[in-house]
Every structure is written in structure tokens, then in C-alpha cells.
N, C-alpha and C positions, 0 to 999 in steps of 0.2 A: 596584504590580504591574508588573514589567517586560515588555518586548514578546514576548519567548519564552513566558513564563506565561501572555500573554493568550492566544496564537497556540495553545498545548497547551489552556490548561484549554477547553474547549469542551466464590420465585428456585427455578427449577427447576434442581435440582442430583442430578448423580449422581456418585457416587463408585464406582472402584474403587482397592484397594488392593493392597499388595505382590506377589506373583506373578502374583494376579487383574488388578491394573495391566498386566502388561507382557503378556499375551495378549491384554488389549483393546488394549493398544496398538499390536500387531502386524497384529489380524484386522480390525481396525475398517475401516468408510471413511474416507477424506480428511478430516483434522481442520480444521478454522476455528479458528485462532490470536489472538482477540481481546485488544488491548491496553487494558486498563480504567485511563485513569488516574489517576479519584481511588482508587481500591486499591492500586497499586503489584504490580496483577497482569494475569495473562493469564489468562483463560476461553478452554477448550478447547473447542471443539463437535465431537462426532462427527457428519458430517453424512448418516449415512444414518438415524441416529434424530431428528437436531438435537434432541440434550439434551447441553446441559454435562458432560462428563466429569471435568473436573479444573481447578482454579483453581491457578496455580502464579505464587507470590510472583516479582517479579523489581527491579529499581531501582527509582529514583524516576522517578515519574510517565511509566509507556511510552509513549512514542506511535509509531513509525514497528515495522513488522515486514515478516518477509520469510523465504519459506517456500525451501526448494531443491525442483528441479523432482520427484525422488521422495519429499519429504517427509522427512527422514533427520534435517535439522536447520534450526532456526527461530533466525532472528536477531529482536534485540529490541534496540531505541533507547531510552536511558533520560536525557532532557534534562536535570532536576533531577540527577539522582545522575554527571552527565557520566561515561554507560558506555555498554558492549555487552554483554546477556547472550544466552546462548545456550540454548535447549533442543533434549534429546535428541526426535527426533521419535516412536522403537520406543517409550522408554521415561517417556517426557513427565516427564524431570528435568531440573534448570538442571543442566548440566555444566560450563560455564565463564561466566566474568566477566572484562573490561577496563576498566578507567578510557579515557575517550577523547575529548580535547578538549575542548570550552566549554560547547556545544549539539547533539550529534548527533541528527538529526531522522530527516529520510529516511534508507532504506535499500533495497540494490537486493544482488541475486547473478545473476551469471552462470550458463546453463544447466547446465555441469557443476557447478556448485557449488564453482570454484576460488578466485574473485577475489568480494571484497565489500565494497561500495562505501558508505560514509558521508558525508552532507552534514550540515555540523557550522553550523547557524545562524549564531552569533555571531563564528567566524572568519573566516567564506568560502570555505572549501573543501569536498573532498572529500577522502577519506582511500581510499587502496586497502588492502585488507586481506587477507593469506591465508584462505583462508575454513576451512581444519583450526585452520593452530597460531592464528590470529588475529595473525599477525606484521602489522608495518607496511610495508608496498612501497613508498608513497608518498603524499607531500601535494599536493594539485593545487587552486591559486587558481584561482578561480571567481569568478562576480558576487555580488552582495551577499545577505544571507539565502537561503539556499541551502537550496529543499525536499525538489523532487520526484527520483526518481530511477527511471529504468529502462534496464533492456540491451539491446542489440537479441539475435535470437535464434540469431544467428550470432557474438554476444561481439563485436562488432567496434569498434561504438559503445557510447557511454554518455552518455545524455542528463541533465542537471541543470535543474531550474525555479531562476531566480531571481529570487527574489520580488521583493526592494527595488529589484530591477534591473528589472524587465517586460522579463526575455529568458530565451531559452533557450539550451545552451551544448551540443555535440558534445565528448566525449573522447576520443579514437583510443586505442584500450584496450589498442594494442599500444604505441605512443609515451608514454601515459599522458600527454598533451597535451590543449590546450582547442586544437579545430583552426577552428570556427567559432560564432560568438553571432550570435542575430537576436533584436528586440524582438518580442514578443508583447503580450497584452493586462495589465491592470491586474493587479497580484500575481498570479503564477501558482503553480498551488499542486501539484496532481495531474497526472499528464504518464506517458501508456502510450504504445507504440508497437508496428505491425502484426506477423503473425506474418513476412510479405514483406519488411519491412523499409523500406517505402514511404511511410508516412503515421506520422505524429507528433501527437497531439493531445494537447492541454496547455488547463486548467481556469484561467481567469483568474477569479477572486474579488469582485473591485470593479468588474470590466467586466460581470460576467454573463453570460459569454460563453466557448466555446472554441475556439482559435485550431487550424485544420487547419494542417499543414506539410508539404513533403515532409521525407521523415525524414535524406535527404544530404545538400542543400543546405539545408535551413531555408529554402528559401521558398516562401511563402506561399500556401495553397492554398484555404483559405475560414475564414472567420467564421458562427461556429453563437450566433444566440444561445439562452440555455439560463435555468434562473430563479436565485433570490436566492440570492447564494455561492455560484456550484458550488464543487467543493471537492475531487475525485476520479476518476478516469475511469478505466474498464476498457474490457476488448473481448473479444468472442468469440473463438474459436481461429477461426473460421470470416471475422475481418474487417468482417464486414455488421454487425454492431448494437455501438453503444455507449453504456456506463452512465455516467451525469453525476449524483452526489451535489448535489445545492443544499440546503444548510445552514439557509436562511434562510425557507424555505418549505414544510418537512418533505419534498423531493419526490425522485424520481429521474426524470431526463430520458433517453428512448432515443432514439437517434438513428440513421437510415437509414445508414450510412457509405458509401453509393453515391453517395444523393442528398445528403447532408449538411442533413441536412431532421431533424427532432425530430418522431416519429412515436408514441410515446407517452407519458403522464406520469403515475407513480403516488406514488400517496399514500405514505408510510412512517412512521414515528416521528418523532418528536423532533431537529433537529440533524442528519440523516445526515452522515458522514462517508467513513468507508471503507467500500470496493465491490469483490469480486472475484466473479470468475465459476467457477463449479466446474467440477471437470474432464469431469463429465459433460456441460456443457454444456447443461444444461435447470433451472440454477438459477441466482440471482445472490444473493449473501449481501451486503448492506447495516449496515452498525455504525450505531448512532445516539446522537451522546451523550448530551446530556439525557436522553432515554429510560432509557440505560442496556440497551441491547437491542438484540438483531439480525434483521433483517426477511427473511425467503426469500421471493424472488421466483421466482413459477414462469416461466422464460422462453418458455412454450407459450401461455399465454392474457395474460401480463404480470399475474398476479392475486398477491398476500399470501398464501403457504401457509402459513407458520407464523410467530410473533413467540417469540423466544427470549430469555429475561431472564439479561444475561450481567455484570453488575456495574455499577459507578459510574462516568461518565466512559467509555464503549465508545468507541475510535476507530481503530484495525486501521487504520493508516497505511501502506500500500504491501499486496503481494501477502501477505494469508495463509492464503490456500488453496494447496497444491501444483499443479502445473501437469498434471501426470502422472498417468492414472488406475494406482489401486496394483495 
């Protein structure tokens, strides 16, 4: 088993179909775009019923996704099958397909949904990508194994985790340039940054730990420790509270982001991996892979409101909830 396979590999169902599909698709709420990947599919959750709406085939073995801010359309990383697919978000169909380098893992877009950013494991970079035609802009070297990726919210920067490296890396997303790297902690895997644009927080793996930053300079702001593999971090629209996936000890860690303090810690499934927070703001949806299922947290008491069974291998690697209430 090679290092990429190890790194990836880690039923209430509702269907609608053909016309009756694309009215749900339209009226629904904010869909949860889960990447299963021992299926070679994505489970869709409508999240004002959280019941699975649609499983829709994509590559091999998805791991990394990535929602545009009104939901319109979903990117999808497919490591095994070295692609990009895309679904329609109205009409929840694969509309397009790319071949694209060695290992694309992570994946990030920009608010307008112009530019879309690929970190390709095995070569080291990052790949800029028109985010309509899926044309190529550019290849940009980076440090080594290359995970996490996010925007900031003014497009300006573009942050990369490098794992083999312990650093993180700044893009000037105008110059399409690495403009500055700092080391962080042990394998860095999951990496958000504020709606301000001021704070960086990146999930190191083998340190236990995640490294605060300012989000300009990369330097150094605190050390949070957190429990066994974090492995994902989100954040509120609001700054104060952030979610830490730990892998290794079914858990998710919230942490004060005033005080940089871990304020509470809930049980979850199996593996958690991916973690986003919905646009309402009073949930946080959790992927868990072993389990195969995804955990809603109510963000008002921090309690398990519902456990949703979304395939084999769940792991929703990067943003897949939209950001935008619809």
C-alpha cells in the first residue's frame, strides 16, 4: 500500500428522481456533499431533513471536496482515478470530468467561484484552475505532500498545508507565487483561515496539536493542544469557536479562538475526519470514516442531534457545505 492509499483510505436513503430531482434540488436547503471513499461516490444530505438525497458515482476513491459559496457547483478530488469531477449543485448531476496530475488531494475555490485550487500529493504542487471551463492557469511548487487548502475571503491569499514539509505556504493569488513558508507542527493536514483574514489555524496530526498564525506574516501566534490526529478545522462565520476533527479518538475539539483555550469535547463516531459548519450557523456537520456516517452537532448546547448513515469510507475533505445561506 502506498503512502497516498494509506493517507485516503481511512442506510437511510431517499431518492428523487427526474423532474421531481431537479425541484428538490432547487427548494431544498444547503446540501452536505460527502465524499465516501470506499464507493467511489458522494452522498448528498439535504440538511434541513439530514436524510441523504442522492449518492452520485464520481472517480476513484474521493477524498478532498469543495462547495462554491452559493452552492451552484461542487468540486471533487479523485486520488486513485488522478481527476476532478464536478457536480451540478441545481441539478445534483456529474457535469464534467478532468484527468489531473498524480494525486490531487486538497481542494479550495475562491469566493466568486472563479479560480480553483488543487494540491496534487505526489508532485508538490498546486494547480490553478478556471473554475467554469476547468482550463489550467498554472503550476505552482510548493513543499512536499501538499494537503490542505483554503482562500482567504478577499481571494488574495491562498494558504497550502505541507505535510512532509511541517510548513505552511502563502500564494499571492494575484502573482500566483509562493510568497512566504513557516514550519508548523508535525504533518499538517486541515488548515481554515478567519473571515478577517487574521488568524490561520492549521491541524498538525502527529503533534496533536494546532498551530495558530497570523494569517500575513505566518508568525506564530499559539499552540493549542487538541487530541489523537486532529485532522480538520473549521470555524464560525462569527471567528469565536473552532472545530478540531481528532481521528484517533472518535472526538471533536472546540476551541475558544479568543482565548485559544479547548472549551469542549464531544464524542462522535468512528475516525472523524471532515468538519464544516453550516450556513445557519447553529450546526456543524462532522464525516466519520470507519463509521461510514455523519454526526450533526447542534452548536447551541454542543449535543449529537442526529447520526446520518452516508456510505463507506465518509471523509468530506475540505468545505462541503456552501457558505451562503440559499
Amino acid at each position: 500500500m502506498n503512502q497516498l492509499t494509506w493517507v485516503i483510505y481511512r442506510s437511510a436513503l431517499h431518492s428523487c428522481c427526474g423532474f421531481i430531482l431537479s425541484v428538490c434540488a432547487v427548494q431544498a436547503a444547503p446540501f452536505a456533499y460527502i465524499t465516501n471513499q470506499l464507493d467511489d461516490a458522494v452522498a448528498v444530505i439535504d440538511t434541513q431533513t439530514n436524510t441523504v438525497v442522492k449518492t452520485i458515482q464520481v472517480g476513484s476513491k474521493p477524498a478532498g471536496v469543495a462547495v462554491t459559496a452559493d452552492g451552484s457547483l461542487i468540486y471533487v478530488s479523485n486520488p486513485e482515478s488522478q481527476s476532478l469531477s464536478v457536480i451540478n449543485g441545481r441539478t445534483l448531476q456529474l457535469v464534467d470530468s478532468k484527468k489531473l496530475g498524480s494525486g490531487p488531494v486538497g481542494i479550495a475555490i475562491d469566493a466568486k467561484g472563479k479560480r480553483v485550487y488543487v494540491a496534487d500529493w505526489y508532485e508538490n504542487v498546486v494547480r490553478v484552475l478556471d473554475g467554469k471551463s476547468l482550463r489550467l492557469i498554472k503550476t505552482i511548487k510548493v513543499g512536499k505532500a501538499p494537503a490542505g487548502l483554503v482562500v482567504s475571503d478577499d481571494g488574495k491569499r491562498v494558504y497550502v498545508s505541507n505535510r512532509d514539509s511541517d510548513s505552511v505556504s502563502i500564494i499571492n493569488a494575484k502573482t500566483l507565487k509562493v510568497v512566504v513558508t513557516e514550519k508548523v507542527g508535525h504533518h499538517p493536514f486541515g488548515i481554515t483561515v478567519d473571515g478577517g483574514g487574521k488568524r490561520l489555524y492549521v491541524a498538525n496530526v502527529l503533534s496533536n496539536d494546532v498551530t495558530v498564525l497570523d494569517a500575513q506574516s505566518l508568525k506564530h501566534v499559539a499552540t493549542i493542544d487538541v487530541g489523537e490526529l486532529p485532522y480538520v478545522v473549521a470555524l464560525t462565520a462569527s471567528g469565536k469557536r473552532l472545530f478540531v476533527t481528532n481521528q484517533s479518538d472518535d472526538t471533536v475539539s472546540v476551541i475558544d479562538a479568543e482565548s485559544n483555550k479547548v472549551i469542549y469535547t464531544i464524542d462522535v463516531d468512528e475516525t472523524p475526519e471532515g468538519v464544516a459548519i453550516h450556513p445557519d450557523q447553529q450546526h456543524a456537520y462532522v464525516s466519520n470514516w470507519m463509521s461510514g456516517t455523519v454526526s450533526v452537532i447542534n452548536l447551541n448546547d454542543m449535543s449529537i442531534e442526529k447520526t446520518i448513515e452516508t456510505g463507506q469510507g465518509s471523509r468530506a475533505f475540505g468545505r462541503f457545505i456552501q457558505r451562503d445561506e440559499p
